[in-house]
N, C-alpha and C positions, 0 to 999 in steps of 0.2 A: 347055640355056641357062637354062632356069628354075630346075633346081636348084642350078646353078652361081651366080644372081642371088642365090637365097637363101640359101645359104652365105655369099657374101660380106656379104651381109645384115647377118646373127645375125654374123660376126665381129666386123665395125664394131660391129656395138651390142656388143658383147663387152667390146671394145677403149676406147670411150667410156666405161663402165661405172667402167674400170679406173683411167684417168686420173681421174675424175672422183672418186675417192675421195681422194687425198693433195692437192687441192687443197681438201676441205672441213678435213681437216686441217690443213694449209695457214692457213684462214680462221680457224678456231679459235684457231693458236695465234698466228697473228701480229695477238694484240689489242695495243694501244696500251700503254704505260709506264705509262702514266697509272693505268690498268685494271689492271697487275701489281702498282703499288705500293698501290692500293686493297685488293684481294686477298688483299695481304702484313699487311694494315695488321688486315685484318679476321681474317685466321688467329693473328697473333701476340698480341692480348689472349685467344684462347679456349687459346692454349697456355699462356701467363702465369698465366692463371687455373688452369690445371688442377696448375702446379706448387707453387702457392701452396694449393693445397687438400689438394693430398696431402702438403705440411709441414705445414701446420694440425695434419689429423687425426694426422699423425705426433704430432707438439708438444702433441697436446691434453691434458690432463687426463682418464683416464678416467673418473672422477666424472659430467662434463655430458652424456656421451654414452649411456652406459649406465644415469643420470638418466630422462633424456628417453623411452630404451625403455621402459624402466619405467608411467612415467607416464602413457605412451601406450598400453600394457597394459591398464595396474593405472590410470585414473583417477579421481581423488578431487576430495574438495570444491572451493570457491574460493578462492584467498588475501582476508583479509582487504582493504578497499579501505581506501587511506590517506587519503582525506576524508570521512570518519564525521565526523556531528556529535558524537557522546558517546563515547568508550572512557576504560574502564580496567581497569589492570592491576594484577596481582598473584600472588606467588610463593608458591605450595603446597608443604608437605614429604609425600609419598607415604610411608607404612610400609608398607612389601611386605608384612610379615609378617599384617597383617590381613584377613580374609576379603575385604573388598571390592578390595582393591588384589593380592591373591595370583595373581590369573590373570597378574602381568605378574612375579611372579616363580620359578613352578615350568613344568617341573620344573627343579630348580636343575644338575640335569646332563644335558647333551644325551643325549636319550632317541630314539636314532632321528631323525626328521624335526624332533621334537619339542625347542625349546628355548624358552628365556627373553629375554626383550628384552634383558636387558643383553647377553647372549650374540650375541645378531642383530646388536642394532649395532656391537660389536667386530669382529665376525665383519667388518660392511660394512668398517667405519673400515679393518683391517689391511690387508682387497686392495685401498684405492684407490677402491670408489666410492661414497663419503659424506664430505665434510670436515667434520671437528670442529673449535671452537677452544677456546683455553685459559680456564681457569675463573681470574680475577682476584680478588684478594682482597677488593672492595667487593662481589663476589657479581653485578655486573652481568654479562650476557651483552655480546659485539661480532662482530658476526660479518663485520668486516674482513681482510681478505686480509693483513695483518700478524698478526692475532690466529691465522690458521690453527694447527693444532699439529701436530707432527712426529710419526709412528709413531715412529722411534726415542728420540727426546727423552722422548712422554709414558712409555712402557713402560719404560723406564732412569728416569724419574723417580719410578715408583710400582711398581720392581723387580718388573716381570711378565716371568720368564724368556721368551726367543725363541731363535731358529736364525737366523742369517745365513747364507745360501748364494749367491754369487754378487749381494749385491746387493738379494735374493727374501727377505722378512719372514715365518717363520711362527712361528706359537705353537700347541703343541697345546693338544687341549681340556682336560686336567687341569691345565694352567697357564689358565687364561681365569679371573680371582675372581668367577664369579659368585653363589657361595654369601656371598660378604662383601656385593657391594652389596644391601644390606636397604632401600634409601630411594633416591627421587629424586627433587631438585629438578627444579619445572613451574612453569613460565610459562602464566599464565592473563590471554586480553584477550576481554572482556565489552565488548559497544561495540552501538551501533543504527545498522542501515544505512537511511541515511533512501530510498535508493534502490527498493529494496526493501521498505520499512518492516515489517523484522522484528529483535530482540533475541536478541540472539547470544551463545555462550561457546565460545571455543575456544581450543587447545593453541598456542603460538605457539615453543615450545623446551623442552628436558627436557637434564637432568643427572643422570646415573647417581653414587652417592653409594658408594663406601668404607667401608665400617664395620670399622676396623681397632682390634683388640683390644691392650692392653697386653701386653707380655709378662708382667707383674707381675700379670697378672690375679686379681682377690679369688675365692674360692672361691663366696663366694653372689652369685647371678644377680644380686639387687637392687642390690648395691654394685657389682658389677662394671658399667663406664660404658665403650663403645667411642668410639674419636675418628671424625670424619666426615672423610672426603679426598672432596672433591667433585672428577672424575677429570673432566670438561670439559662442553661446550653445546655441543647439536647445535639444527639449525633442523628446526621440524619438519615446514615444506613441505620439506626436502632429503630426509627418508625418508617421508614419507608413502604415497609410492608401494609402498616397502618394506613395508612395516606394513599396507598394502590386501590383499594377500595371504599373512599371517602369520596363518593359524588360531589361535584361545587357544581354551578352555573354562571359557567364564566363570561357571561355579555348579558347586558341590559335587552337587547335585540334579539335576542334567541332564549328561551325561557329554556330549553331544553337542557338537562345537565347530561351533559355531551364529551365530558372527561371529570377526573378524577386529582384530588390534589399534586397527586406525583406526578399528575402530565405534564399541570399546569408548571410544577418546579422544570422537568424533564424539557419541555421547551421553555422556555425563560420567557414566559410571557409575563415576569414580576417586569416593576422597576424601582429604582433605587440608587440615592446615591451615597458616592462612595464616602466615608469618613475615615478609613484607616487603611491600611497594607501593611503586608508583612517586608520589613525593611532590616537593614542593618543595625540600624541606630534605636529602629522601637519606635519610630516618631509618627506622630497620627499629623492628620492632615487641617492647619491654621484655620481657627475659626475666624475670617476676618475676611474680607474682600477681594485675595488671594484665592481662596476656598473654590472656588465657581471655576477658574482659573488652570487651579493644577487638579483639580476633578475632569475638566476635558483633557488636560494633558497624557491624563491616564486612560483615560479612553480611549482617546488617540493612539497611542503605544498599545493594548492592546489590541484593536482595530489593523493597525497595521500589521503587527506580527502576523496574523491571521489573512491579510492579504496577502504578503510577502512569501508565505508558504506553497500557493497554488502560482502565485505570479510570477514570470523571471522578470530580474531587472537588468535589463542591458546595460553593459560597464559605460562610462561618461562617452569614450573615444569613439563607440559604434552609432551613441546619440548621435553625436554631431553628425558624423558624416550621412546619417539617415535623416538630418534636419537638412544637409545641403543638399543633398540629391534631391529633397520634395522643393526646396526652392527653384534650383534648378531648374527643374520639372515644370514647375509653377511658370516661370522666366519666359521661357518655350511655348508654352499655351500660350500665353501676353503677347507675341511676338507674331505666333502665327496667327492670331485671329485679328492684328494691324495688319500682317500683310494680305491675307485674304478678303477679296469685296466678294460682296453678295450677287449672285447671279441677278442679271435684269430680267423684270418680266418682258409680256411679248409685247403690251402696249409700251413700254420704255422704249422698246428696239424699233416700233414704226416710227414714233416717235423723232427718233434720231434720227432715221437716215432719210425722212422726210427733212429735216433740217440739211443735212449731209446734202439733200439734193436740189433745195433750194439756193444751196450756199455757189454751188458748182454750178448754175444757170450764166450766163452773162447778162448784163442790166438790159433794160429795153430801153431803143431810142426812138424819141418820139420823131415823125416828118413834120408835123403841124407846125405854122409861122409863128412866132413870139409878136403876140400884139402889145406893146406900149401902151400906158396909160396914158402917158404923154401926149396933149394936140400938137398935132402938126402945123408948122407953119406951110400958110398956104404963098 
């Protein structure tokens, strides 16, 4: 009987057990409308969204995206802030060909890993992730989403053979001119961040320059004059990232590549001169014998401002009176060193009063008789 009690026991609880599952089920699913459309309300923005992101990234531009790894990589300086108390700007012509500006132009053919800026950022511009715009004929940069420039447009426009295949841009490297660009237009903004209160000069846009020769070309180098095709303006937070990890070698003396294009921008170890500024009037700077002239003047101005900031300059009235007291000054040394003689030595002092006491002797007199030469008369 007792095992018979406990069998039917453990069934019952068996049995309870069993029932008692599809009723929590049950509980579950029979929530409210209310509770479903809640549910519904809350699952269908996290799907919305997800289809919207993966047209995005479809639709994107790869430019922003492969940008942004970059960057995140490769981080560089800070963009300039747009409420500076002071900036100004002004546009440099780079000659590749001179020693200081050469590291951004050899080798002039991709050597290995090894190439030329103008070559790198072709290279970016053709696959898509760097936008250039068009270079306008007042010289100004835009970097407006109308201004963009088109790979096939610019390279049909300045007849850089390419391969069309399917849609897919390439150019090989013996078609890339980058033995002709000799020069390139830089945007240069000099400005003090009162934030930080430090005086700054940095890169703000570069344009790769064309130096296309006549076919009529003169035999001697001197007459012969290349014309300048300035081929577009890039921004140059848009590659900075790029340029952060582009080794150069920058001195003939040191083979070692021992910084990276953005150092070389980042300290201004370019040089260049100026041909334009941002003015009122829009006015670039007289091609003519002036030129050499108001290109130091601007140098000068900013030279100065940059001294004037760490320097004080004492007002006219405190000069002067700080020029007469050193005269003064001056007057008083001049004066004591007539009135002052130089101590004598100890041979000076026998010297003298060996004198001194010859002087004070009385003469001597002789007793001996004065004989005459004279005969005597006898």
């Amino acid at each position: 009987m007792m095992k018979r009690s406990l069998i039917l026991l453990i069934a019952t609880l068996f049995v309870a057990g069993l029932s008692a599952q599809p009723a929590k089920k049950r509980a579950i699913s029979s929530s409210s409308p209310k509770e479903d459309e809640k549910s519904e309300k809350t699952v269908a923005p996290t799907a919305t969204r997800r289809s919207t992101t993966t047209k995005s990234s479809a639709t994107a531009a790869p430019t922003s995206n492969k940008g942004d790894r970059a960057a995140m990589m490769f981080p560089t300086s800070a963009e300039m802030p747009e409420d500076v108390v002071w900036r100004r700007d002004i546009y440099r012509q780079l000659d590749l060909l001179k020693d200081v500006n050469a590291p951004l132009y050899y080798p002039v053919e991709p050597h290995g890993k090894e190439q030329n800026l103008f070559t790198y950022l072709f290279r970016l511009f053709v696959s898509g992730r760097i936008n250039v715009y068009e270079y306008k004929i007042t010289g100004d940069e835009s970097f407006d989403e109308k201004d963009k420039a088109n790979v096939r447009d610019l390279l049909n426009k300045f007849s850089i053979y390419y391969e069309d295949s399917g849609g897919k841009i390439t150019v090989n490297e013996s078609d890339i001119p980058s033995a002709q660009v000799t020069r390139f237009y830089m945007k240069e903004s000099s400005y003090f961040d009162q934030r930080s209160a430090t005086y700054r000069t940095r890169v703000t846009a570069l344009c790769p320059v064309l130096m296309e020769n006549s076919e009529f070309e003169s035999l001697d180098a001197e007459e012969s004059q290349a014309t300048p095709k300035p081929l577009f303006w890039v921004r140059y937070d848009d590659v900075a990232a790029y340029l952060s990890r582009m080794p150069i070698m920058a001195s003939n003396l040191n083979n070692v590549t021992n910084m990276t294009v953005d150092d070389y921008f980042t300290m201004n170890r370019y040089e260049g001169q100026i041909y334009k500024t941002n003015n009122l009037q829009g006015r670039v700077l007289p091609n003519d014998s002036t030129r050499t002239k108001e290109q130091a003047r601007i140098e000068k101005q900013l030279k100065d401002f940059e001294e004037n900031i760490w320097h004080y300059e004492a007002p006219v009235d405190s000069l002067d009176s700080i020029n007469a007291a050193k005269d003064d000054k001056a007057d008083k040394k001049v004066k004591s060193k007539r009135d002052t003689k130089p101590a004598a030595t100890k041979e000076e002092k026998k010297s003298s009063s060996r004198r001194a006491a010859a002087a004070s002797k009385p003469p001597k007199s002789s007793s001996a008789p004065r004989s005459s030469a004279r005969r005597q008369r006898r």
